[in-house]
C-alpha positions as CSV (number, residue, x, y, z in Angstrom):
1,X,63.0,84.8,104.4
2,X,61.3,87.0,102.2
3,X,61.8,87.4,98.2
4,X,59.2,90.4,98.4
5,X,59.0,94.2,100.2
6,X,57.1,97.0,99.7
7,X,58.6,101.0,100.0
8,X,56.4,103.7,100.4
9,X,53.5,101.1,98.7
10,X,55.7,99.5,95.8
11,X,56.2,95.8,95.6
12,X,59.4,95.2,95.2
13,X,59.8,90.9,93.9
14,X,61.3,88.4,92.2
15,X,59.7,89.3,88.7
16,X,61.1,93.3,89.5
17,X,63.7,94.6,87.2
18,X,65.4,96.3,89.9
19,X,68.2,97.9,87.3
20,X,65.4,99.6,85.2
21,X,63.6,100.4,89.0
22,X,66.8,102.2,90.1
23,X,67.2,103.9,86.9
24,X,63.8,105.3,87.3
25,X,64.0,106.6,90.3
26,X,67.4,108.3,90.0
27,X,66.3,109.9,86.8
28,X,62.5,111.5,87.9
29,X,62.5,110.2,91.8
30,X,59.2,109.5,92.3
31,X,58.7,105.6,91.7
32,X,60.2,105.0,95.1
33,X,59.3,108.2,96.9
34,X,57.7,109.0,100.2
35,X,55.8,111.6,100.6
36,X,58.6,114.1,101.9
37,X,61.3,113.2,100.0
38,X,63.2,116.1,98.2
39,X,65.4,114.1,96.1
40,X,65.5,110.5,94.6
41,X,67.9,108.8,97.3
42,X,65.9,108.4,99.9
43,X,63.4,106.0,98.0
44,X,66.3,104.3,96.8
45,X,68.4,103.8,100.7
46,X,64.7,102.9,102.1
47,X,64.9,99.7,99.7
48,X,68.3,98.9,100.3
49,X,67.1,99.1,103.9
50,X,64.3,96.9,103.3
51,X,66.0,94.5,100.9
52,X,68.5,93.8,103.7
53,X,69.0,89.9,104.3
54,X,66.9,89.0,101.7
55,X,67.5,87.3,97.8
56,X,66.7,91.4,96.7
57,X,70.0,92.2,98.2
58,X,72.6,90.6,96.0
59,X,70.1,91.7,92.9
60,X,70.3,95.3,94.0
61,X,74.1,95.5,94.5
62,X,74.0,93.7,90.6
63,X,71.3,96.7,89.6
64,X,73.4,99.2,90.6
65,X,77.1,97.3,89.1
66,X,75.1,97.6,85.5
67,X,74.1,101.2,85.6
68,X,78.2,102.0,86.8
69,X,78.4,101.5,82.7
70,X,74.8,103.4,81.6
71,X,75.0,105.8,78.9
72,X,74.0,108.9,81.0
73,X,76.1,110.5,83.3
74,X,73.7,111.8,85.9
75,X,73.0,107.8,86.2
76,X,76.2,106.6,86.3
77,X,77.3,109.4,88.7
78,X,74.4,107.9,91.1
79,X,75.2,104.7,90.3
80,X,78.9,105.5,91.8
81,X,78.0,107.3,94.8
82,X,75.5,104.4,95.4
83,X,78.5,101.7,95.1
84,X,80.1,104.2,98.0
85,X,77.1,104.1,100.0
86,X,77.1,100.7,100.3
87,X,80.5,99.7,99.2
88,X,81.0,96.7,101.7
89,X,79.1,94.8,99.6
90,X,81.3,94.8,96.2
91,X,83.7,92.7,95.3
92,X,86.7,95.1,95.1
93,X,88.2,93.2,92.0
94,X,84.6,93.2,89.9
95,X,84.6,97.4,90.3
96,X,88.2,97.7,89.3
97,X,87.6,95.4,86.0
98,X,84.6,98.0,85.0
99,X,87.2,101.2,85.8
100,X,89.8,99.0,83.4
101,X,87.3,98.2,81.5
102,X,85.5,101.4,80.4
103,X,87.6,104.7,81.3
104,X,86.3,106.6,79.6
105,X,82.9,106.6,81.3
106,X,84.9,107.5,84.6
107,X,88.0,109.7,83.7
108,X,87.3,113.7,83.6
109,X,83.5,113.3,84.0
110,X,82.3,114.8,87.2
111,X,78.8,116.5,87.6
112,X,79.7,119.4,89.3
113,X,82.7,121.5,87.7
114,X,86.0,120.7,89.7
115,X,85.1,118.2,91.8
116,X,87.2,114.4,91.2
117,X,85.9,113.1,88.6
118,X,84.1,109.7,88.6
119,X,87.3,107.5,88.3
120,X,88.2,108.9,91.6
121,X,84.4,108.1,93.0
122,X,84.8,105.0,92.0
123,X,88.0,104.1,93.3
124,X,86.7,105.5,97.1
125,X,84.0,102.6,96.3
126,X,86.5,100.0,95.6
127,X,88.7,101.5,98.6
128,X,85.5,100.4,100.8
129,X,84.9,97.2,99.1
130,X,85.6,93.4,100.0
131,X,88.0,90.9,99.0
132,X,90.8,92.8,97.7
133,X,93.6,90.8,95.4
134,X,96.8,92.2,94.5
135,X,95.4,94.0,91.3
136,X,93.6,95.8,93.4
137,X,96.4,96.6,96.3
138,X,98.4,97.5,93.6
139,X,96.1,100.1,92.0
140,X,95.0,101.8,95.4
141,X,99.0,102.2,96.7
142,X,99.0,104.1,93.2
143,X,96.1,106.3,94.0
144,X,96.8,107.0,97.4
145,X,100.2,108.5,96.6
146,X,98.1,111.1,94.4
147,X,97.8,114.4,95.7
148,X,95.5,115.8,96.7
149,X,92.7,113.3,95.8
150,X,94.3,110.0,96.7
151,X,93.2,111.1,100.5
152,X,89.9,109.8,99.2
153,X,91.4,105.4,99.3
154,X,93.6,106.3,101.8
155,X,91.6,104.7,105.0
156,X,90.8,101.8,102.9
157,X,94.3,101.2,102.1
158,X,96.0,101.8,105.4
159,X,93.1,98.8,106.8
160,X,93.4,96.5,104.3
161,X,97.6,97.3,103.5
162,X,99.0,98.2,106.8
163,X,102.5,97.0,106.6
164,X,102.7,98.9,103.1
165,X,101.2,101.8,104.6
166,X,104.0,102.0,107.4
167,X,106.3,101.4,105.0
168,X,105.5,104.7,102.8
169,X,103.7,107.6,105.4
170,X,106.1,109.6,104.2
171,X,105.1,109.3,100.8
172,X,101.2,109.0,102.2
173,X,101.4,111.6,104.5
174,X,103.3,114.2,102.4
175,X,102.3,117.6,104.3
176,X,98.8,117.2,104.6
177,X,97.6,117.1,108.3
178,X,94.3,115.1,107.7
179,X,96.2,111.7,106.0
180,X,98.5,111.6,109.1
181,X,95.7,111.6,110.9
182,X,93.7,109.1,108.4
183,X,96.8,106.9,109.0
184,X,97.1,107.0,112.5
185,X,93.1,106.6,113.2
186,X,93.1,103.1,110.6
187,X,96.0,101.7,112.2
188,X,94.0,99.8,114.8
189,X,97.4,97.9,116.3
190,X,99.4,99.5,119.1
191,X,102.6,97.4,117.7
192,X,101.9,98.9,114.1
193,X,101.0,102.6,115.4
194,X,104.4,102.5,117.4
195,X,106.2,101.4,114.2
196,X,105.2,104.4,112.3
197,X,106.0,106.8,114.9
198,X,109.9,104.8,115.0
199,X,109.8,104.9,111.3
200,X,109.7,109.0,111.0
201,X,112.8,110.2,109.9
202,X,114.6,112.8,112.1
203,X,115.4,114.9,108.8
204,X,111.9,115.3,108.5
205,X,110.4,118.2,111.3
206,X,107.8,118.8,109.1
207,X,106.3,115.0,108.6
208,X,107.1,114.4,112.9
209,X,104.9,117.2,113.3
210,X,102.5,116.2,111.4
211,X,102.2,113.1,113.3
212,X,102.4,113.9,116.6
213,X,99.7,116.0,116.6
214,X,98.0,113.0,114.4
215,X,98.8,110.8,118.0
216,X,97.5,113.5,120.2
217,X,94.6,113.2,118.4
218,X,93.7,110.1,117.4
219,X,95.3,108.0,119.9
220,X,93.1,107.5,123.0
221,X,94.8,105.2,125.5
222,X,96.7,108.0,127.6
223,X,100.0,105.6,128.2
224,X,99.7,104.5,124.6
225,X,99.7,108.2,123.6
226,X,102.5,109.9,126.1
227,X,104.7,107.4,124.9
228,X,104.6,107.6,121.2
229,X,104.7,111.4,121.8
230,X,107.9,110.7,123.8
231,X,109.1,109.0,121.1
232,X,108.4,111.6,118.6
233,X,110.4,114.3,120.6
């Protein structure tokens, strides 16, 4: 196994300080840049890419946990769309802790004027991330109940919190077409899809609409599909 790779002719190596690397790159782009590249990410995914399976990996993912708390935005906004990008490698209780930990380098600061704000980017990360405790369960059934950008955890919750998720579509779901379909797509289980269809109140038209044509859409098996649709009549 390799401890060393080049991208677009940079050694990359044990003796590398990849967080100052990263930092580089996301500020002026060109450390890591081929020679089309329009914008810094592309360096930056081709040495994820490269670093894959090798001792550079776990560094990387460390890299980019320690500029999540740098002192410019533009860096820490990277920094959070890069724990998205490759969020199945985080430890979902290590990104909540920095959230906890420093809020206000997250809570109403977003590049762009009213897009979420970086609290919310980084709780999509954690959404995606491994190894979930109950902290974290606790804090994403919170989020996803937010409207309208709690549609951002909601796939990772309804995975990893199924039961919960069945539980509470009707808070979940609310009227927005898309998390009934969210819901219906990430419940992978034919015995938990036909529990949320039983679980739809009468009273509410509205929500059964909502998810029946969430099950004509996202359900594929055609049995599967004309019988939860039965059901929903």
């Amino acid at each position: 196994m390799t401890d060393e790779v080049v991208v677009n002719g940079v050694r990359v190596g044990p003796s590398t300080d990849l967080t100052v690397l990263l930092r580089r790159q996301i500020v002026d782009g060109n450390v890591l840049a081929g020679r089309y590249d329009e914008s810094p990410e592309p360096g930056i995914w081709s040495l994820f890419a490269a670093a894959k399976g090798t001792p550079l990996e776990a560094r990387l993912i460390e890299a980019v946990r320690s500029l999540l708390t740098d002192s410019d935005d533009h860096v820490r906004s990277a920094a959070v769309g890069l724990a998205q990008a490759y969020a199945e490698k985080f430890q979902a209780p290590d990104l909540l802790q920095v959230l906890a930990d420093h809020p206000n380098l997250f809570e109403g600061v977003s590049e762009k004027a009213g897009e979420p704000d970086l609290a919310w980017g980084l709780l999509r990360a954690i959404a995606g991330s491994s190894n979930w405790d109950l902290r974290v369960t606790e804090r994403l059934r919170s989020a996803a109940l937010e409207f309208p950008n709690g549609s951002s955890v909601l796939a990772g919750l309804v995975s990893h919190d199924p039961d919960w998720a069945i539980d509470h579509a009707q808070e979940l779901i609310g009227d927005q077409p898309a998390r009934a379909r969210i819901v219906l797509f990430r419940l992978k289980d034919p015995e938990q899809r036909e529990r949320l269809v039983r679980g739809i109140p009468i009273e509410s038209p509205r929500l059964r609409d909502l998810v029946t044509l969430a099950v004509s859409e996202e359900v594929k098996d055609p049995a599967e599909r004309q019988r939860l649709l039965q059901l929903l009549k």
